[in-house]
C-alpha positions as CSV (number, residue, x, y, z in Angstrom):
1,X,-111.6,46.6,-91.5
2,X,-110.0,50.3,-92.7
3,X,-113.6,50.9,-94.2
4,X,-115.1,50.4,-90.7
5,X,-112.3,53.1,-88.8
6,X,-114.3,56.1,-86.8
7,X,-114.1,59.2,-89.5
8,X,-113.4,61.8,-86.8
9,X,-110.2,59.2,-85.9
10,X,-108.8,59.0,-89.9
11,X,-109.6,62.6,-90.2
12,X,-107.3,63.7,-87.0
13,X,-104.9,60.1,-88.1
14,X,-104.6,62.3,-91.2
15,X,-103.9,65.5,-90.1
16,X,-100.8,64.4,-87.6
17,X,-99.6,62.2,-90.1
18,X,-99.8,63.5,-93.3
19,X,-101.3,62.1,-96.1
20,X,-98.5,59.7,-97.5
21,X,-97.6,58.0,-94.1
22,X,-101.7,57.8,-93.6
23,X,-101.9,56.1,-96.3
24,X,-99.1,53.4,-94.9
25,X,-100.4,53.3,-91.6
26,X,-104.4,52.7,-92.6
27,X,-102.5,50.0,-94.8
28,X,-101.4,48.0,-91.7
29,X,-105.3,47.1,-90.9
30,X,-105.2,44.8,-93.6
31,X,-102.2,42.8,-92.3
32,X,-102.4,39.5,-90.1
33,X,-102.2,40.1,-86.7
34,X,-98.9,39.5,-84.4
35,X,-99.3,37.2,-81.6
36,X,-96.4,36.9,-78.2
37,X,-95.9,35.2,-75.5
38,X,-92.9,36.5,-72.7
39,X,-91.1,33.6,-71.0
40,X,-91.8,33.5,-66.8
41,X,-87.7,33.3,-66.4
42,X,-89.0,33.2,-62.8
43,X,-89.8,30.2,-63.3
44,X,-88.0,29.2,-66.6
45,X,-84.7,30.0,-67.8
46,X,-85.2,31.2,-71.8
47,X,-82.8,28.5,-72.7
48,X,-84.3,25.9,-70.9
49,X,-87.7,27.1,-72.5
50,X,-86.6,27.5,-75.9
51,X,-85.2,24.0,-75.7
52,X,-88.5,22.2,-75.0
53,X,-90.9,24.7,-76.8
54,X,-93.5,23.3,-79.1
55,X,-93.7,26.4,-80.7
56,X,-92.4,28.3,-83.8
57,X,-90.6,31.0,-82.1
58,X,-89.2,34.4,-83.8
59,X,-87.6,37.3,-81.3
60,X,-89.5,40.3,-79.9
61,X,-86.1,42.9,-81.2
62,X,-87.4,45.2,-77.8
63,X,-88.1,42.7,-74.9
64,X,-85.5,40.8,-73.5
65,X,-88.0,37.6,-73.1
66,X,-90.2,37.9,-75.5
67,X,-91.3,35.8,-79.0
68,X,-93.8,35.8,-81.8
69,X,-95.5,32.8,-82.2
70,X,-97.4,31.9,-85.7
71,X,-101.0,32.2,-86.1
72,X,-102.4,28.9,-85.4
73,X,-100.6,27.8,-82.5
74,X,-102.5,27.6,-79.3
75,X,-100.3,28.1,-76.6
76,X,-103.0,28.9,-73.7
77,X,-104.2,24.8,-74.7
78,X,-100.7,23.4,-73.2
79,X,-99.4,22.2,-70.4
80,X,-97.0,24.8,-70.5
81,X,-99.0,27.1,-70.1
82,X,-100.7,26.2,-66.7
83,X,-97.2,25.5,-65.1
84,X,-97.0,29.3,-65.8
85,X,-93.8,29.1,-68.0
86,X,-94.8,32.0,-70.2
87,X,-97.6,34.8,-70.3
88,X,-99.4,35.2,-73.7
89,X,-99.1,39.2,-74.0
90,X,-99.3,41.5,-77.4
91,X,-95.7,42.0,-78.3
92,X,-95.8,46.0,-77.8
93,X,-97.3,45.9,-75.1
94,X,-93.9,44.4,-73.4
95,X,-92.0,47.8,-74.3
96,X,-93.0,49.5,-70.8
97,X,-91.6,46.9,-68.5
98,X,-88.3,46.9,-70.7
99,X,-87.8,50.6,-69.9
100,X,-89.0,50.5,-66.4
101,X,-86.1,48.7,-65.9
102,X,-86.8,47.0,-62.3
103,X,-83.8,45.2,-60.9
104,X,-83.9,42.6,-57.9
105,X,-84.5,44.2,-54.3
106,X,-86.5,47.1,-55.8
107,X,-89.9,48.0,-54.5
108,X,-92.2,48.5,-57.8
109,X,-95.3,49.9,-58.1
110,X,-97.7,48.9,-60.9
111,X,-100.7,51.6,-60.8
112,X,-103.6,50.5,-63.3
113,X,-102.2,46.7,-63.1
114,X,-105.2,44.5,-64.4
115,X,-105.2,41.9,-65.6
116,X,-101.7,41.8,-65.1
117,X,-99.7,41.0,-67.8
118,X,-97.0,43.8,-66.9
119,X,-97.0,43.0,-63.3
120,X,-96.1,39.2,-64.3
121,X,-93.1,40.7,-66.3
122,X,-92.1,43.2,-63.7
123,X,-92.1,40.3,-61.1
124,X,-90.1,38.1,-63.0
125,X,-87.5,41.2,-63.5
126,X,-87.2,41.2,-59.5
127,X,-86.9,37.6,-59.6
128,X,-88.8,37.1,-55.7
129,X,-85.9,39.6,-54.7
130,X,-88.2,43.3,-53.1
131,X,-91.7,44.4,-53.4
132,X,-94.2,44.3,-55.6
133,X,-97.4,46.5,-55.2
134,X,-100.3,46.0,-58.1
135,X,-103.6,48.3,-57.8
136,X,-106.3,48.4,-60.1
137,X,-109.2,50.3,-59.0
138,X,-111.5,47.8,-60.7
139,X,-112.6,45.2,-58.5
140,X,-114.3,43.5,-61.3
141,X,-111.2,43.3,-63.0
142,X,-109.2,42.0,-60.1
143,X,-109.9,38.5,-59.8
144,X,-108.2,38.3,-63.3
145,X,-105.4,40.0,-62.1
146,X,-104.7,37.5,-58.8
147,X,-105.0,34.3,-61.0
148,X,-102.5,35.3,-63.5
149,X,-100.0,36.5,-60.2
150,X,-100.7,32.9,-59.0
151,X,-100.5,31.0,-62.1
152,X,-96.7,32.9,-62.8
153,X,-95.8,32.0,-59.1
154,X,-94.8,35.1,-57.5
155,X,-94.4,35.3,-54.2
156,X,-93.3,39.2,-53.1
157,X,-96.9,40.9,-54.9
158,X,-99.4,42.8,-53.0
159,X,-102.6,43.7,-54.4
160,X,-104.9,46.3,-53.7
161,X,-108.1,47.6,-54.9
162,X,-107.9,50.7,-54.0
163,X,-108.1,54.8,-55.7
164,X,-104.7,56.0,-55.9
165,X,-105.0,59.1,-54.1
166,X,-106.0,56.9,-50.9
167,X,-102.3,55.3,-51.4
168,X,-100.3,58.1,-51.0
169,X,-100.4,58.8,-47.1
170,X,-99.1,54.7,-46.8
171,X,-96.5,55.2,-50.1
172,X,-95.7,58.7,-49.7
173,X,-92.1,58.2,-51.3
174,X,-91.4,55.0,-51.0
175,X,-91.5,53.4,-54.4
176,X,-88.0,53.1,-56.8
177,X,-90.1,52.1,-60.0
178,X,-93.4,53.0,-61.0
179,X,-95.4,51.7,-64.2
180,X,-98.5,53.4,-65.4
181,X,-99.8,52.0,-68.0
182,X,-103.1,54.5,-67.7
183,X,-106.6,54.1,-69.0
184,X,-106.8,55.5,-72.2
185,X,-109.2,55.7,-75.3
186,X,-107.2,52.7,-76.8
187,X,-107.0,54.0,-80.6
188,X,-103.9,51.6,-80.6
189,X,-105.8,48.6,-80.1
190,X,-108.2,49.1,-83.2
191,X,-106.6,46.3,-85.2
192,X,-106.5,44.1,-82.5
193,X,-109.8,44.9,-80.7
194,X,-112.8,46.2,-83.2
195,X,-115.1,46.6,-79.9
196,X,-112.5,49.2,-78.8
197,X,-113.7,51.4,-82.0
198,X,-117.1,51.4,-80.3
199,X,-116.0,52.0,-76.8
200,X,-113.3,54.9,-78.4
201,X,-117.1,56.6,-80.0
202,X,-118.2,56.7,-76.6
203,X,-115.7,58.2,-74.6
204,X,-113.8,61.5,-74.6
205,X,-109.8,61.7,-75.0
206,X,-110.9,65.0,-72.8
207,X,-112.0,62.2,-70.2
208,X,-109.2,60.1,-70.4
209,X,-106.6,63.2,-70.0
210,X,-108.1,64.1,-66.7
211,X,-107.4,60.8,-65.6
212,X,-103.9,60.4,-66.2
213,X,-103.0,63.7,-65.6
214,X,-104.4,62.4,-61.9
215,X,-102.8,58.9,-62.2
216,X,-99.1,61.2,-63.0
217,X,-99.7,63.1,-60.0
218,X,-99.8,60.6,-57.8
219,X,-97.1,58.7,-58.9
220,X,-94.8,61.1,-58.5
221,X,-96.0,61.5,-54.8
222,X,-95.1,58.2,-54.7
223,X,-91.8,57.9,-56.1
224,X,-88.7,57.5,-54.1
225,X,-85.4,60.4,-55.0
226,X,-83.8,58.8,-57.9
227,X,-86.7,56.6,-58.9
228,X,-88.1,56.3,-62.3
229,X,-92.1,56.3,-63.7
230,X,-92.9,54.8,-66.7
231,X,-96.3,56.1,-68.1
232,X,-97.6,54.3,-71.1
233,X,-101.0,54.2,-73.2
234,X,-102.3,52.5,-76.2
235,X,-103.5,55.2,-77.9
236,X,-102.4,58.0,-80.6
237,X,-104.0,60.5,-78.9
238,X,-101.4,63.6,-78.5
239,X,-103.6,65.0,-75.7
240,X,-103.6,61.4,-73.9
241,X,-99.5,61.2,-74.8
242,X,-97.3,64.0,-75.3
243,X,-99.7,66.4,-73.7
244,X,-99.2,64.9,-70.6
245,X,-96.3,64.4,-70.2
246,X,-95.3,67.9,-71.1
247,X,-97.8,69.3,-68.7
248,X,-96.6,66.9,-66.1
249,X,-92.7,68.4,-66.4
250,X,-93.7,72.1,-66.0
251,X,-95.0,71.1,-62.8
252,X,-92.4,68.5,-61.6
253,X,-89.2,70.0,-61.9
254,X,-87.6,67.8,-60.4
255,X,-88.1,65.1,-63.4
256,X,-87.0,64.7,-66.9
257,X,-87.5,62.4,-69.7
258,X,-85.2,59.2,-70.2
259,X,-84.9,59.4,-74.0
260,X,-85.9,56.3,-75.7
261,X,-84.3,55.8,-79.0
262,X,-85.6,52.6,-80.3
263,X,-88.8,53.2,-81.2
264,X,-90.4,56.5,-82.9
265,X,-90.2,59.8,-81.2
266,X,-92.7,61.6,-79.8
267,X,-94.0,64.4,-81.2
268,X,-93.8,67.9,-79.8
269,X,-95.1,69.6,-83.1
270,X,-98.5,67.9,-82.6
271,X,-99.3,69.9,-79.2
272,X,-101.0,72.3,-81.0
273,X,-104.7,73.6,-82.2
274,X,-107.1,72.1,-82.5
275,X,-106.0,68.6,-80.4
276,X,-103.4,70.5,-77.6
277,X,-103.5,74.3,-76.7
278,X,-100.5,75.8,-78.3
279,X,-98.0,77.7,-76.2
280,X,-99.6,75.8,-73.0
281,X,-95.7,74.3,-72.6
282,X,-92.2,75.5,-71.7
283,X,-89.6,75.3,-74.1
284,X,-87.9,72.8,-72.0
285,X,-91.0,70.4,-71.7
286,X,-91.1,70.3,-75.6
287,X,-87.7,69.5,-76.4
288,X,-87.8,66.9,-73.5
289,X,-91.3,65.5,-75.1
290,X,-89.6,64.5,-78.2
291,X,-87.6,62.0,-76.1
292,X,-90.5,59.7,-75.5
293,X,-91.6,57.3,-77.8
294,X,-94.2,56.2,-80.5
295,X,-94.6,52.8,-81.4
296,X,-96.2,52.5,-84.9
297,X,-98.0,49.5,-86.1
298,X,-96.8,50.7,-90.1
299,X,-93.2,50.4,-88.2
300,X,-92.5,47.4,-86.4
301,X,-94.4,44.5,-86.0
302,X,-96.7,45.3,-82.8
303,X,-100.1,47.0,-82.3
304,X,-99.9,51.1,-81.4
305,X,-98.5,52.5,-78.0
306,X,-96.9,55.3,-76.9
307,X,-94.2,55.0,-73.7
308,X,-92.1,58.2,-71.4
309,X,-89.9,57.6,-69.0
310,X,-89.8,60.3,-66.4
311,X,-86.6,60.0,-64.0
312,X,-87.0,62.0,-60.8
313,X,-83.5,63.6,-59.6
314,X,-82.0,63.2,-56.5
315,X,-79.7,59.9,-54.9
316,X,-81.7,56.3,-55.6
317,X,-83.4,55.4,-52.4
318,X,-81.9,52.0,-52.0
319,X,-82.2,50.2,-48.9
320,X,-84.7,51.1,-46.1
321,X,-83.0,52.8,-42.8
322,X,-83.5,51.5,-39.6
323,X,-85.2,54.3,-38.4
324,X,-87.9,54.3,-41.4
325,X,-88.2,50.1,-41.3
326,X,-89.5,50.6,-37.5
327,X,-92.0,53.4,-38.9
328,X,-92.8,51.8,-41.8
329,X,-93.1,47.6,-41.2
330,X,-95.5,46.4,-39.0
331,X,-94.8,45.2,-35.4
332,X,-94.2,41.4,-35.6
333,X,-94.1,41.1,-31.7
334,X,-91.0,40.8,-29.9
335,X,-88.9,38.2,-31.4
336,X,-88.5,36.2,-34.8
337,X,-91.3,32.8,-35.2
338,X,-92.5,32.8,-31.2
339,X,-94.6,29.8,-31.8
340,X,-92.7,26.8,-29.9
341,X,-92.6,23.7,-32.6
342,X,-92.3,20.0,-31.7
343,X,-91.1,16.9,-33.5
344,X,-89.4,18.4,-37.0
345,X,-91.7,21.4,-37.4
346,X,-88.2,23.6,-37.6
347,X,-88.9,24.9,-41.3
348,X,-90.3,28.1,-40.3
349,X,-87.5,28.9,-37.7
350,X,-85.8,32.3,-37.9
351,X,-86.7,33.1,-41.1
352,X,-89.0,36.3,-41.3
353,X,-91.8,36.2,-38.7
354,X,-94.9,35.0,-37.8
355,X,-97.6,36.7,-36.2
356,X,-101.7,36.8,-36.2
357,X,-104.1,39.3,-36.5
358,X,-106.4,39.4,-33.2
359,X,-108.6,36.4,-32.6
360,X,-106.4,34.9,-35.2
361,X,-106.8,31.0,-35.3
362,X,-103.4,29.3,-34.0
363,X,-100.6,29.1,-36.9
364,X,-99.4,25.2,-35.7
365,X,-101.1,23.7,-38.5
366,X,-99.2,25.8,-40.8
367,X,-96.3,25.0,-39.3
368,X,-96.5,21.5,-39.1
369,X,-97.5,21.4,-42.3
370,X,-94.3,23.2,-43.0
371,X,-92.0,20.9,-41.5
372,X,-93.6,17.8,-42.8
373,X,-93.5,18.6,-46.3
374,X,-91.7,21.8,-47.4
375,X,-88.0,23.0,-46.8
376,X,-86.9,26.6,-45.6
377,X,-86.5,28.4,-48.3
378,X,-89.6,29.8,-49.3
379,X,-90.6,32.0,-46.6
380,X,-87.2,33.1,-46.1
381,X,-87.5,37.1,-45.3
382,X,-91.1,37.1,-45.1
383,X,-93.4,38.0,-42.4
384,X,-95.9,35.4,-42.5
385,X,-99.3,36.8,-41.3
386,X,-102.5,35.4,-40.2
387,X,-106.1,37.1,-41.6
388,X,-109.3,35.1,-40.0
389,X,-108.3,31.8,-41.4
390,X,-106.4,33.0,-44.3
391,X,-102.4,33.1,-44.2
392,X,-99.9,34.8,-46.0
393,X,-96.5,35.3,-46.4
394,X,-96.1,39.6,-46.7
395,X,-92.8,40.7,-48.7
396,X,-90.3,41.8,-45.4
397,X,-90.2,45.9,-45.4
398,X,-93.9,46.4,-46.3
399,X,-95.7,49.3,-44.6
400,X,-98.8,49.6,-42.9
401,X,-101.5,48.8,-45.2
402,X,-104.7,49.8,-42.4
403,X,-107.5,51.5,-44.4
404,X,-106.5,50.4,-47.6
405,X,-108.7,48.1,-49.5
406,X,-106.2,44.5,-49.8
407,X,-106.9,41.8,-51.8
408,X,-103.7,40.3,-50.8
409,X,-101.0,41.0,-48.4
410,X,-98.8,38.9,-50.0
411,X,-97.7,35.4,-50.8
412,X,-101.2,33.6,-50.5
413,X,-100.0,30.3,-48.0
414,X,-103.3,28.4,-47.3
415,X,-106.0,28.7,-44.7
416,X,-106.8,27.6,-41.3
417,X,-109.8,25.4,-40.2
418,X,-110.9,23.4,-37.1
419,X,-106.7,23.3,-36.7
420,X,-106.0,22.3,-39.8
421,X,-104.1,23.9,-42.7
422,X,-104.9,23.7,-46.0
423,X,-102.4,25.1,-48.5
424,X,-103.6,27.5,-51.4
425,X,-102.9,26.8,-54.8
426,X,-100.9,29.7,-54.9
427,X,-98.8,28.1,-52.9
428,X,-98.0,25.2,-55.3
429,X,-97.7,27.5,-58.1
430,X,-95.2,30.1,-56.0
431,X,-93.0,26.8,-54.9
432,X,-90.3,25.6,-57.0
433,X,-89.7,20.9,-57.1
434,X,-86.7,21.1,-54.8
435,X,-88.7,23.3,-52.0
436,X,-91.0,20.5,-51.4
437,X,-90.1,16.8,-50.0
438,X,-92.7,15.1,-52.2
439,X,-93.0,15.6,-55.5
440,X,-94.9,13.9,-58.3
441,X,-93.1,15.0,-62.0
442,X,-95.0,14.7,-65.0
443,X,-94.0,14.3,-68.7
444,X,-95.8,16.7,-70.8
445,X,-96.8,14.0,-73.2
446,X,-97.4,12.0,-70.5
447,X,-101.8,11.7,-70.7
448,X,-102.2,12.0,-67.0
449,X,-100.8,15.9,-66.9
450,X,-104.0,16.7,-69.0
451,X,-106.1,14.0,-66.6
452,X,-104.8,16.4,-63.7
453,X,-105.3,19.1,-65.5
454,X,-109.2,18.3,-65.7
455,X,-109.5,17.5,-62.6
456,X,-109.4,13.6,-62.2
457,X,-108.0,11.5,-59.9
458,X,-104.4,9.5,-61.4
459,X,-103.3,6.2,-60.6
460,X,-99.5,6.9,-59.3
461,X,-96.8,4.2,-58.4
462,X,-95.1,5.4,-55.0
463,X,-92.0,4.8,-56.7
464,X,-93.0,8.2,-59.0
465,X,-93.2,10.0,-55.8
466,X,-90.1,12.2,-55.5
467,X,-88.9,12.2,-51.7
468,X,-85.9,12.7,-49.9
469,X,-85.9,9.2,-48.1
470,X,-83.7,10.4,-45.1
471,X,-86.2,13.2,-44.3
472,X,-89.6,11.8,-45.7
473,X,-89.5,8.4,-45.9
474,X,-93.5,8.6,-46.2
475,X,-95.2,8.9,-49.8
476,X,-98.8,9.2,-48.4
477,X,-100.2,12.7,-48.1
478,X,-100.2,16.3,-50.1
479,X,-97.6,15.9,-52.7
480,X,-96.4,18.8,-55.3
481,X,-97.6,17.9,-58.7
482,X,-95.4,19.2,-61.7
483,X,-95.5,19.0,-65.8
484,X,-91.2,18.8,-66.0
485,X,-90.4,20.0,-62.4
486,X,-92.1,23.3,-62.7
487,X,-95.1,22.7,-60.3
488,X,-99.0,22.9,-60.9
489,X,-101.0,22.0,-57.8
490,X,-101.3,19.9,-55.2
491,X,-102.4,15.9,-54.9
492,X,-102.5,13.7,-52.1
493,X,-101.4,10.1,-52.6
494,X,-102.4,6.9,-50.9
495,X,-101.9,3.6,-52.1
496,X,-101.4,4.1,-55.3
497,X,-104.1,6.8,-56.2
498,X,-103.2,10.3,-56.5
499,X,-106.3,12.6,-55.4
500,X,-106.5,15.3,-57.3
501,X,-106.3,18.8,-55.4
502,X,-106.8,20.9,-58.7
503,X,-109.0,23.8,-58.4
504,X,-112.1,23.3,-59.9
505,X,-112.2,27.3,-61.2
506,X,-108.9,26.6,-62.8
507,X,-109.7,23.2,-64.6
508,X,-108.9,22.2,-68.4
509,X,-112.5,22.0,-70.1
């Protein structure tokens, strides 16, 4: 491996390291790789997880839900796994959600988001609890990033696929926490990755810089007073790290860096000939730069990243005024759920609002559906919208998204056909057992939660089907199918037989 390292990256590895801690650092090649996974505490509480794991588990020391799991183990081959109760995810690469810090009832922006690991961890720091924006300007890459929102059930997310500089006349200040975790020439990933050695050959770090020096720009255009960026790579690259964050605070003011004392500093020493131009930063902006962070694979056990926090002064923004809600959130028509319900459809009453976009097919199916099987809770504070046939549930205090490119508004419900709903599979996976008033719950060991999960149809007692026999005396129809009580799609049961409503795209081969 160490034999096969670009020459032009040892020789500048050399020169900001030295020779000795070269030699240490080219040494960690040959080491066996580190593997994580970060428990969904939206979905699972870490004691409850840690209690039922299958795994040989050892603590990430710097995320607060994160584990090393021993070569070997497959953890994307269990059940687990597709009732989203953990993300696999490269143990550095937790670090920047840790420091971004985002607390329940914030509205976070995650910038360069695919395929989504950090947004998953974000949204389980908010806990359904604010707003959740992910962009990735991929669209390619986008897909990847809605399956694994889906898979870890969130429900406040909305994605776009759209160029940052396009988002600021809808976002202009409105974020408390944004995570950049920018395009970079990935010189961390070398152990982990050997194609990235090829890609890192093809591609400037001058290239790169331009971008995130962008991607900074625009975030802080974005960021409420009081809010915090966290900008993050996976490279070594002093123009790529320190650089810009230096350049960045000479012409933001109004920000400083967080220090972050766990990991290794960042170095102001190295913005200098021939990688940085020297005397290009203020005094200030270098002592402030050595407040950021390195994390070393020679160090701790975790590939290579760099992380800054950048805190922008002024009051947090907290909660949205009246005055910029009415500006801001789009009209919902003149009262709360106007749609007149008959016969127990009362699920969707009062909380958050309905309304369609023009020539709209009718929301009762939705509704009905509502009523006959779920319980109020979901949608509570959301604004469920209507697309063509498509519904959604938008996170309350959203603005305008017109002329930005939206993969999802929100919550993804189901769609509308020929009036009938049929609900998405995000919408199993978003739900939690007790939300629904038939439920099928599934040992893990039990063979049929692999059956489901492969997509065949299961022979089902209706004494297995979990109802509430004062309000759904019924077993026949959709029914929420869980591994444990933590859901993973849909069936419908009838006389024994439990059709199986798994999506083919998503099925165990």
């Amino acid at each position: 491996m160490t034999k096969q390292l670009p020459t032009l990256f040892r020789d500048k590895m050399i020169d900001l390291l030295g020779v000795e801690e070269f030699e240490q650092f080219l040494a960690s090649y040959d080491e066996a790789r580190l593997f994580g996974i970060r428990v969904n505490t939206a979905k699972i509480s870490k004691e409850e997880f840690l209690a039922k794991s299958p795994f040989t588990l050892t603590k990430v020391p710097w995320a607060a839900d994160g584990y090393y799991y021993e070569e070997g183990e497959r953890p994307g081959k269990h059940p687990y796994y597709h009732a989203g109760l953990y993300y696999i995810q490269e143990p550095s690469a937790m670090a920047p959600v840790e420091l971004l810090a985002a607390e329940p009832g914030e509205r976070v922006l995650d910038l360069c988001a695919a395929p989504g690991g950090k947004s998953t961890q974000i949204a389980a720091k908010l806990q359904g609890e604010g707003v959740l924006v992910v962009n990735d300007i991929h669209s390619d890459r986008v897909r990847a990033l809605v399956k694994n929102l889906e898979l870890s059930g969130v429900r406040n997310a909305v994605v776009l696929n759209e160029k940052p500089e396009r988002m600021l006349t809808v976002f202009q200040g409105y974020f408390d926490k944004i995570l950049i975790d920018a395009p970079c020439s990935g010189e961390g990933m070398f152990r982990k990755e050997e194609d990235m050695m090829q890609q890192w050959e093809r591609h400037s770090v001058q290239e790169f810089a331009h971008m995130q020096r962008e991607l900074l720009g625009q975030a802080a255009e974005m960021l409420a007073p009081g809010g915090r960026i966290v900008y993050s790579t996976c490279t070594f690259s002093p123009e790529e790290n320190e650089a810009q964050i230096a350049e960045f605070l000479d012409r933001h003011a109004d920000f400083h860096v967080v220090p972050v004392d766990q990991f290794g500093a960042g170095h102001p020493d190295w913005l200098r000939a021939p990688w940085c131009e020297e005397g290009a930063y203020s005094p200030r902006a270098l002592a402030e730069v050595a407040g950021t962070a390195r994390l070393w694979p020679h160090r701790l056990k975790g590939e290579g990243h760099y992380v800054a926090v950048l805190q922008r002064v002024g009051a947090s923004a907290g909660a949205v005024s009246a005055e910029e809600l009415k500006e801001r959130v789009a009209s919902a028509g003149d009262a709360d759920v106007g749609v007149k319900k008959r016969g127990g459809r009362e699920a969707l009453r009062g909380k958050g609002r309905v309304e369609a976009a023009p020539h709209a097919v009718s929301l009762e199916p939705l509704l009905a559906f509502a009523g006959e099987l779920l319980r109020s809770e979901p949608f509570a504070a959301a604004r469920l919208v209507c697309y063509g046939e498509h519904a959604y549930a938008s996170p309350a205090g959203l603005p305008e998204l017109h002329g930005l490119k939206v993969v999802r508004p929100g919550w993804y419900i189901g769609s509308l056909h020929r009036g009938r709903f049929e609900p998405s599979h995000a919408l199993a996976m978003g739900l939690r057992m007790r939300e629904a008033k038939r439920a099928l719950s599934l040992a893990s060991s039990d063979e049929r939660a692999l059956r489901y999960l492969k997509g065949e149809t299961l022979e089902v007692a209706e004494s297995e089907i979990i109802r509430d026999l004062e309000v759904t005396k019924a077993a026949k129809g959709y029914c929420l199918v869980c591994i444990e009580e933590h859901p993973i799609g849909w069936g419908k049961w009838h006389d024994g037989m439990l059709k199986n409503e798994y999506p083919p795209g998503w099925r165990w081969n």
